[in-house]
C-alpha positions in Angstrom: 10.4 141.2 86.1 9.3 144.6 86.9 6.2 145.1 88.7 5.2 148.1 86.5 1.6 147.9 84.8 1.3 147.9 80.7 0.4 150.9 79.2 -2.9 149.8 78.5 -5.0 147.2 80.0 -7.5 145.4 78.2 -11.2 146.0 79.4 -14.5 146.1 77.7 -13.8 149.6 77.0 -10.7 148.8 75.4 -12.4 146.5 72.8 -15.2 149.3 71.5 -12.2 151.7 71.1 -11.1 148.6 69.0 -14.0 148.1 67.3 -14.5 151.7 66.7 -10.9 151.7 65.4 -11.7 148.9 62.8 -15.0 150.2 61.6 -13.3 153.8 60.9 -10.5 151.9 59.0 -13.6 150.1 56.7 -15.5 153.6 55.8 -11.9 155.2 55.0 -11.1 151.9 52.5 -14.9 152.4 51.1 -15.1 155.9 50.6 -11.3 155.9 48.8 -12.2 153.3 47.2 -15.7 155.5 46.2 -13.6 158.6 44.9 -11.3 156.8 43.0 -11.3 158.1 40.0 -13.1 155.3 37.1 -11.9 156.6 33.8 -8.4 155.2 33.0 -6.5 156.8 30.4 -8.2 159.7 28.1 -12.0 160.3 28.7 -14.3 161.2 25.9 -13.8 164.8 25.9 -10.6 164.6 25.3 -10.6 162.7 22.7 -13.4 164.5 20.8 -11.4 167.9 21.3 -8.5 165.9 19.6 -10.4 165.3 16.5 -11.8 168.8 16.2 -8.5 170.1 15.9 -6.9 167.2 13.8 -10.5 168.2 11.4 -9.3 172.0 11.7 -5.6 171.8 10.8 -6.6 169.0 8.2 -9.0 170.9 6.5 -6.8 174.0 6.2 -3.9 172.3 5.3 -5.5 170.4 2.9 -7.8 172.5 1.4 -4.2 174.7 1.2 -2.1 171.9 -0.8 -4.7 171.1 -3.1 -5.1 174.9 -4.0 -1.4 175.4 -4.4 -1.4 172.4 -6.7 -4.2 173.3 -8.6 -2.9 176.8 -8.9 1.0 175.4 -10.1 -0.6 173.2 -13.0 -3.4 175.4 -14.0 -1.4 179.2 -13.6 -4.2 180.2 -12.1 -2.3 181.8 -9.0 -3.9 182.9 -6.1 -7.1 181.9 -7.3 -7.2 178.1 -6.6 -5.4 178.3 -3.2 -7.9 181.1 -1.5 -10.9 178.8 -3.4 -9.2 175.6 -1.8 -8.5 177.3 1.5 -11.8 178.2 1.8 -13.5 175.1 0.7 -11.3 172.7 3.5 -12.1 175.2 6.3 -15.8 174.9 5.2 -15.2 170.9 5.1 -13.5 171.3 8.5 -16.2 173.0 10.2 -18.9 170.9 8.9 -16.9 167.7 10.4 -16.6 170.0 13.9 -20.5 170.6 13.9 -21.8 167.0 12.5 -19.3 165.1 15.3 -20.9 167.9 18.2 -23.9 166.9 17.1 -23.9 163.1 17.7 -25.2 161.3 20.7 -22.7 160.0 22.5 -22.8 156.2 23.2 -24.3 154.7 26.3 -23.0 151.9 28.0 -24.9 149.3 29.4 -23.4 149.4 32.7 -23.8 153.3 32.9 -26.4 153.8 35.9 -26.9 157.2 35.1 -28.2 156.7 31.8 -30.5 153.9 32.2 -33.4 154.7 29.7 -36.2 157.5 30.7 -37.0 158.9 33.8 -40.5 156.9 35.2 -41.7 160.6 36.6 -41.0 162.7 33.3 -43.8 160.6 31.6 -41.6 159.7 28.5 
């Protein structure tokens, strides 16, 4: 055996470096665990700018079929296609407006939204 000393000796100082040690290694695991992100997978947003477009390139495609059809049985051509094209953008950008316009659905475990403010009076 060698009569060399370990590297570090255990004293009381030794255990608050410890301690210290641990309680760092606590608020690291809390405050990741705190920024971790909550939404999994697509978030509302996303989806809702998803169906605007799929309402946009519906509408116009749509309203563009439907014209070309009416305007191959009826001879009526370019009349019914503009009319058509027209009247699905129109339909497409009412859909856009009414689905910006709704109130998005609160969760019962949201604690930002949990009914009125107490100081706003309402």
């Amino acid at each position: 055996m060698s009569d060399e000393k370990p590297a570090r000796e255990s004293n009381a100082e030794d255990a608050r470096i410890d301690a210290l040690e641990a309680r760092l290694e606590a608020a690291r695991e809390r405050e990741e665990k705190r920024n971790r992100p909550k939404v999994q997978g697509t978030d509302a947003n996303y989806r809702a700018g998803n169906r605007a477009l799929a309402d946009l390139i519906g509408g116009i495609l749509g309203g563009a079929v439907i014209g070309w059809a009416i305007d191959a049985l009826a001879g009526t051509t370019p009349w019914g296609l503009l009319a058509f094209l027209f009247l699905g953008t129109a339909a497409a950008f009412r859909n856009i407006i009414v689905s910006a316009n709704k109130r998005p659905e609160v969760k019962p475990d949201d604690p930002n939204e949990d009914g009125p403010d107490p100081g706003r009076g309402s």
